[in-house]
N, C-alpha and C positions, 0 to 999 in steps of 0.2 A: 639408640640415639636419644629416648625421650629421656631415659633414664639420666644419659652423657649430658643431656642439656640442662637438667636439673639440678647435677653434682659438680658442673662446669662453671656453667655459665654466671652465676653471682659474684664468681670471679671478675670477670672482665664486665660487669654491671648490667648484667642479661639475665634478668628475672620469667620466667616461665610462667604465664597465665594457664593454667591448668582446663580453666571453666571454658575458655577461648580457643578449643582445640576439637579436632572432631576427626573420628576413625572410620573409613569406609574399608569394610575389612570385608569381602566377599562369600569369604571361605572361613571367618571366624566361627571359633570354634564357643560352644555353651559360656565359657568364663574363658578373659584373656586375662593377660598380664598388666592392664593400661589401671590407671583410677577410676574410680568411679565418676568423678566429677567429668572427665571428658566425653564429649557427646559422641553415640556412639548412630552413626546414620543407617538407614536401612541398607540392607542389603544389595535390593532393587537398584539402587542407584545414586549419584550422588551428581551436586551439580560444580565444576570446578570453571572458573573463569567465564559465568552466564552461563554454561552449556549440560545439555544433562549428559550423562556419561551415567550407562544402565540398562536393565531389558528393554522391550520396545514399548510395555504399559508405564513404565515409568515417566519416557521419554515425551508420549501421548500424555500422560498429564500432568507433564510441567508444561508442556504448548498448551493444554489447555487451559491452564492460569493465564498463559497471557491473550490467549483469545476473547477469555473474562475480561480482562483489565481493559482489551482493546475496546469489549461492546459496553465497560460501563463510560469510558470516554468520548464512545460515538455520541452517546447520547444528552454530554453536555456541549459537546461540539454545534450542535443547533444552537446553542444557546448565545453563540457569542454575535449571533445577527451582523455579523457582514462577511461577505462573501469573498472576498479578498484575502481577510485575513482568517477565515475558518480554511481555505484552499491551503494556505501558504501553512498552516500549523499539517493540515493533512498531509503536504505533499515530504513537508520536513520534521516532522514530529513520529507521524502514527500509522507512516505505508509500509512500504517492502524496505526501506531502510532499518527499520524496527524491529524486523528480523533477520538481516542477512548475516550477522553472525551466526544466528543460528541454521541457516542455509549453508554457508561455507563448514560448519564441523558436524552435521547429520545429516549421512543419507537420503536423497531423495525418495527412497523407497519407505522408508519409515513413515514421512511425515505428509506422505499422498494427501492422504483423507484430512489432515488438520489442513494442506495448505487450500485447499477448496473451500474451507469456509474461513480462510484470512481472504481471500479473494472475492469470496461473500460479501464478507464483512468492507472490504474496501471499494466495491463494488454499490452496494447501500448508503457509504458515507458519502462519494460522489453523486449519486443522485439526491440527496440530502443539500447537498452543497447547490446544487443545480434544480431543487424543489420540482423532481420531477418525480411519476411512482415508480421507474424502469427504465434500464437503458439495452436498447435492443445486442444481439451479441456482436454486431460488425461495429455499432458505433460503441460498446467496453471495449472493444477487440485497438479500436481507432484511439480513445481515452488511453489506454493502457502502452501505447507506446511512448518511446522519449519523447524529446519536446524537438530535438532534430530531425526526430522522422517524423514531425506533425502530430503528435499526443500530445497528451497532458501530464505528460511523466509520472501515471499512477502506475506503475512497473506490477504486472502478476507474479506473484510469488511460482505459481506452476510451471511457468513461462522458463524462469529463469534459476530455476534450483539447482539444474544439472549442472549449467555454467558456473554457480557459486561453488557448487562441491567440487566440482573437475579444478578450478581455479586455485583451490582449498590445495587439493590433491598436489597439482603442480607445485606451489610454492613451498611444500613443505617434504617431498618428492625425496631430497639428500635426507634430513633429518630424519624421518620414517626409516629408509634405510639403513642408516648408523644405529638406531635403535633396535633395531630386528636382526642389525649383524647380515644385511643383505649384502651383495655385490649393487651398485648403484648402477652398473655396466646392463641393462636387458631387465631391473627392476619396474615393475609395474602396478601404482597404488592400487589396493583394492578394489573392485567396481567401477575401475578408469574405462576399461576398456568396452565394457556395456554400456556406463552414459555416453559414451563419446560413439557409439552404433546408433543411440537412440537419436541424438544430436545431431549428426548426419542424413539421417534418416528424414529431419524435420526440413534443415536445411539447405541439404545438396551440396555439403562441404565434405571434403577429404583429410580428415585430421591424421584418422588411423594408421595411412600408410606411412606416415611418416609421423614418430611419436616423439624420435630425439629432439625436432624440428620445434612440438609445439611445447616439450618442457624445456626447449631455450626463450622461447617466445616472452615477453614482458608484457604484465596487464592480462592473462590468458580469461579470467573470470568476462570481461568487459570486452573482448575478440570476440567469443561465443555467446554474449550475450547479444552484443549487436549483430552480428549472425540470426541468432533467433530474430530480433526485431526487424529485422531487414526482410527476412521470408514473408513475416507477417504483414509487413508493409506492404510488400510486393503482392501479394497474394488478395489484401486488402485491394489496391488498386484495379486490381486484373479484374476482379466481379462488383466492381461500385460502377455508375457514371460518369457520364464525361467529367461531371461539375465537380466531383466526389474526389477525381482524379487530379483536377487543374488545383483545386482547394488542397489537396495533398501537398501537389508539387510546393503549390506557393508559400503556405508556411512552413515548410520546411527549409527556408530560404535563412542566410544568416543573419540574427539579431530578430526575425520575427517571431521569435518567443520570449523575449526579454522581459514583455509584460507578464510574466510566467514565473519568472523565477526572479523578482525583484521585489527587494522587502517592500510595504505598504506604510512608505513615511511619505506622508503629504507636505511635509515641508522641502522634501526633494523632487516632488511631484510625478511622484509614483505612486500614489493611490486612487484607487478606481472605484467609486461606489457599486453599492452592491448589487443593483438592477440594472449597469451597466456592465459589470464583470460576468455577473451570469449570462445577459445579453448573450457575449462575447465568446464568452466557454459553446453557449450551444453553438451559436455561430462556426467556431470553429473544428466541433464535430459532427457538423450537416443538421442539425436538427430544427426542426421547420422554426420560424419566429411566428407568422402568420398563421390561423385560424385555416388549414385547404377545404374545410366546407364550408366554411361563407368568405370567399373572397373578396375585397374590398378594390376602392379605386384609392390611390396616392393622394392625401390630402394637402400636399405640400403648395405654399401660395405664390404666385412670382412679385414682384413688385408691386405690379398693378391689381394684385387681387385677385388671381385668374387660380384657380385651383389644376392640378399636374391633370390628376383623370387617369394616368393610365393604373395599368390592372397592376398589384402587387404580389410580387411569388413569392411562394410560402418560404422563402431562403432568403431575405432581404436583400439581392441583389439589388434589387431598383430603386431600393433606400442610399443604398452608396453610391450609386451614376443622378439620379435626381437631379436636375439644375433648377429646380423651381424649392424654395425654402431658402436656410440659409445655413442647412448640414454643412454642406462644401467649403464655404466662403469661412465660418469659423474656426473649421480645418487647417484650411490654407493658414489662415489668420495665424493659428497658433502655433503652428509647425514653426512657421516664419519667426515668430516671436522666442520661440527656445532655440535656433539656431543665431538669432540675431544677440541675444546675450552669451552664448558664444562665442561669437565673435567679439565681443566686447571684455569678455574675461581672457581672452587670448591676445589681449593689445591692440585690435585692428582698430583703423579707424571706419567704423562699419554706421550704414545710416539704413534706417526702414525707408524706401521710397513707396507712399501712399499715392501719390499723385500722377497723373500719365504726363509726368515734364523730363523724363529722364532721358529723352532726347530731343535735343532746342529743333523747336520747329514743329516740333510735330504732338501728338496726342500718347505717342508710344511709349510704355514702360515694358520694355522687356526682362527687367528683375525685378526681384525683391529687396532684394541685400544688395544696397553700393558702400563697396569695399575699397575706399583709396590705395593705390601703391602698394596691388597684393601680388600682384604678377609682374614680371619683369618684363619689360617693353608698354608696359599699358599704364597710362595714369590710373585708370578706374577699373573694379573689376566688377559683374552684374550676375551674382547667384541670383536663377529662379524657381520659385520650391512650385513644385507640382505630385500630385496624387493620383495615380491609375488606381482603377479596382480590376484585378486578373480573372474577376467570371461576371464580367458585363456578358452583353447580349453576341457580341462578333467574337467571343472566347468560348460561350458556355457551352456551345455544342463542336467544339475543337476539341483533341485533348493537346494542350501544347508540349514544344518539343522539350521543354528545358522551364526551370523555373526564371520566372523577371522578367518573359516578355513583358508583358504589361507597364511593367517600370521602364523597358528598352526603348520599346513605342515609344512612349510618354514624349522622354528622352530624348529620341530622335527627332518629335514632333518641332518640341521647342527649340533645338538646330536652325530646324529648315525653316518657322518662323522668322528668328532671331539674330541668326546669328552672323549675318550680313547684314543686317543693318549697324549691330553690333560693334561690327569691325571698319566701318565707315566710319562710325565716330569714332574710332578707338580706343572703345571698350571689350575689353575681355569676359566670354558671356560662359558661363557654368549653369547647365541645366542641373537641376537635385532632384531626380525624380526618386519616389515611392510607389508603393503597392500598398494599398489598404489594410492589408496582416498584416504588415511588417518589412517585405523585403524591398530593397535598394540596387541601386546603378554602383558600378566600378567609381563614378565619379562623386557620391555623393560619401563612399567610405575613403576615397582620398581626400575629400575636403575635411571630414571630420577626424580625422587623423592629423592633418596637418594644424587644425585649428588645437587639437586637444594637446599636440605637443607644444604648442607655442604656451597653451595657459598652462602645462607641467614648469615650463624654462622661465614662465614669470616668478608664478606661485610655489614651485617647488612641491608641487603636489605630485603621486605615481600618476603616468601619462596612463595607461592603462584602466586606475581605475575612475580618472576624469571620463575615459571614453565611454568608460561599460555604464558609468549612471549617464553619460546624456544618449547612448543608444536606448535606456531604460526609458529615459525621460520622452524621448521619440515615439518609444513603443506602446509606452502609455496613451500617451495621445492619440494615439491613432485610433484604439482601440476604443476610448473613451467615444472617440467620435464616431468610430464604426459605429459601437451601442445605442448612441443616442438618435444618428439617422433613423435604425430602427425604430426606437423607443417612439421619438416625436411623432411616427406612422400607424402608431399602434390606437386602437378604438379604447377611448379612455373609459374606466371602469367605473360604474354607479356607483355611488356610497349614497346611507341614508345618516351619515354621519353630519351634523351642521359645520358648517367652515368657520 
């Protein structure tokens, strides 16, 4: 063939770089037939499409060039000093994406011992990110899940290597067998049948007895991987706290990770500085904010000057319920204020009511947003944004049934408030409740739904991804404001620095 392409090819305008060629020949013998000029690869192994293809020392170190490459990167990754976007380069740049090619075409028996210290290594980078010296093994265990089961979607490579190969396996399942000249009829890739014993083993699934089943299945790497994470999760909640548990539940709720996976452009206001993002992160893997040997009282002041006093738990819950400061009210504030442009990019005729005039006669404002001629039968319509926190004090020793009570409550509360007076004057009254993570009411993803398609049918923009930046823009905020409850709580630090 090399020969054919040489005495051929000038023909048809196909010139042979000779220097540009490389022989991985196994079994080559002392002297072959080839030039001299073409490189001739060791024996050992060769790497064809990123992946080594070779003994198993071969294999061991080419993973270990990139283990190199990965720790000289850790260690400019401090460097870029914010924590937002040092997460987001980690979480899309330099995790277990970085290798899952090479999880999907080797072995998880091979690459045991390398993949312990990629999980080392990603391991150290998040607590780098999070300026801590260690993170205990339930809360990497809690870190390392997706971000729908409440992680931080730093995924462990050991976790999930079996599901990448088995998935490998699957998809390429016919083609293995046309090349081996197998029957496809009762063919079984190499080593399927032990990862998927081990797999089982982890998870309490039955893949085996039925195998026709799982190589019709679609997505089969991402089935067993969420499997895995599922047991861990489960298994995680079974031996945590109540608090540990309801904290589970509730960010795992829809759109309460969106601060998570959203690029950090502050002119879409989605960035989160960086002592409140870290804030946030431990927050949301239980880790104390508060100092639990010398506990402090709530410094926070009411109008008149009066300081809160009560005792602060080492987990800032009583930073987020507080009604003395003005945590809350800027919350509100600003929630209110990205929903109300919103409304304004979606055509409505939408007005912020500041005032308690929004019903003649009386002192009562039961919205935030009056929204002319948005419901049919009702001249006016009165969205009112509110914020539950789902491990106040009548949660935290509950484990609840289901995530969003907290936002349900809320919800219900402002009904039975509201919602006849409401209809006295008739006005049409939408409560929009939240939860502090992140998660929402049925009613608050039909409004924003409804709002994001009216500014797609203005603007001509995708409705879709109008909605995923103002759930981002939501999720932001909240979180911002989670942090900062904290933060304002926190015993401010001496410097001998002059101001």
């Amino acid at each position: 063939m090399f020969e054919f392409l040489g005495m051929h090819g000038p023909k048809r305008g196909l010139h042979l770089n000779v220097k540009k060629n490389e022989i991985h020949w196994p079994s080559r013998p002392d002297s072959d037939p080839f030039p001299a000029e073409v490189d001739r690869v060791p024996n050992s192994g060769v790497k064809l499409l990123g992946v080594p293809i070779g003994t198993k020392e071969y294999t061991l170190e080419f993973v270990r060039k990139k283990l190199d490459a990965l720790k000289a990167v850790r260690g400019s990754l401090r460097d870029v000093d914010d924590a937002q976007i040092e997460f987001g380069l980690f979480r899309g740049c330099l995790a277990y994406n970085k290798i899952n090619h090479l999880l999907r075409c080797c072995p998880p028996d091979v690459l045991r011992e390398a993949l312990d210290q990629f999980d080392e290594q990603f391991h150290g980078i998040l607590s780098e990110i999070l300026r801590v010296s260690a993170l205990d093994e339930d809360t990497w265990e809690h870190a390392s899940l997706p971000t729908r089961f409440a992680g931080l979607g730093v995924t462990r490579t050991k976790v999930v290597a079996g599901a990448a190969y088995i998935g490998s396996c699957v998809l390429t399942r016919e083609l293995v067998a046309a090349l081996l000249k197998e029957d496809l009829n009762g063919f079984v890739p190499l080593d399927l049948e032990e990862l998927l014993a081990a797999h089982e083993a982890a998870t309490n699934t039955h893949h085996s007895e039925d195998l026709e089943r799982l190589f019709a299945t679609a997505h089969v790497q991402r089935k067993l991987s969420d499997e895995q994470h599922k047991s861990i999760h489960d298994a995680l909640k079974q031996r945590s706290s109540v608090r540990t548990q309801n904290l589970l539940t509730a960010c795992a709720m829809p759109h309460a990770s969106n601060w998570l996976l959203c690029p950090p452009i502050p002119g879409l206001g989605l960035a989160v500085q960086s002592a409140a993002f870290r804030t946030a992160l431990k927050f949301r893997l239980g880790l104390p904010l508060f100092d639990p040997e010398h506990p402090r009282m709530c410094p926070a002041l009411s109008r008149e000057g009066e300081a809160c006093g009560e005792k602060l738990d080492v987990f800032g819950d009583h930073a987020l319920c507080c009604h003395f400061g003005t945590s809350r009210v800027f919350r509100h504030n600003n929630m209110r204020d990205i929903l109300y442009h919103t409304a304004k990019a979606a055509g409505l005729s939408a007005v912020v009511v500041e005032k308690k005039n929004q019903i003649p006669g009386t002192t009562k404002k039961p919205g935030d947003i009056t929204v002319q001629q948005y419901h049919r039968g009702f001249a006016s319509s009165a969205f009112d944004v509110t914020v539950a926190h789902p491990l106040q004090k009548k949660y935290v020793d509950v484990a609840m049934s289901g995530a969003g009570v907290a936002a349900q409550e809320a919800h219900d509360r402002k009904l039975l408030k509201s919602l006849e007076v409401c209809k006295a004057e008739g006005l049409h009254f939408v409560p929009l409740a939240w939860e502090s993570t992140g998660g929402a009411t049925d009613s608050v993803h039909a409004t924003v739904r409804s709002w994001t398609d009216l500014e797609s049918a203005r603007g001509g923009y995708d409705p879709d991804t109008i909605r995923e930046n103002l759930y981002s823009q939501l999720s932001c905020c909240l979180q911002r404001h989670l942090a900062q409850a904290v933060i304002d709580r926190q015993p401010e630090l001496s410097s001998s620095r002059a101001l």
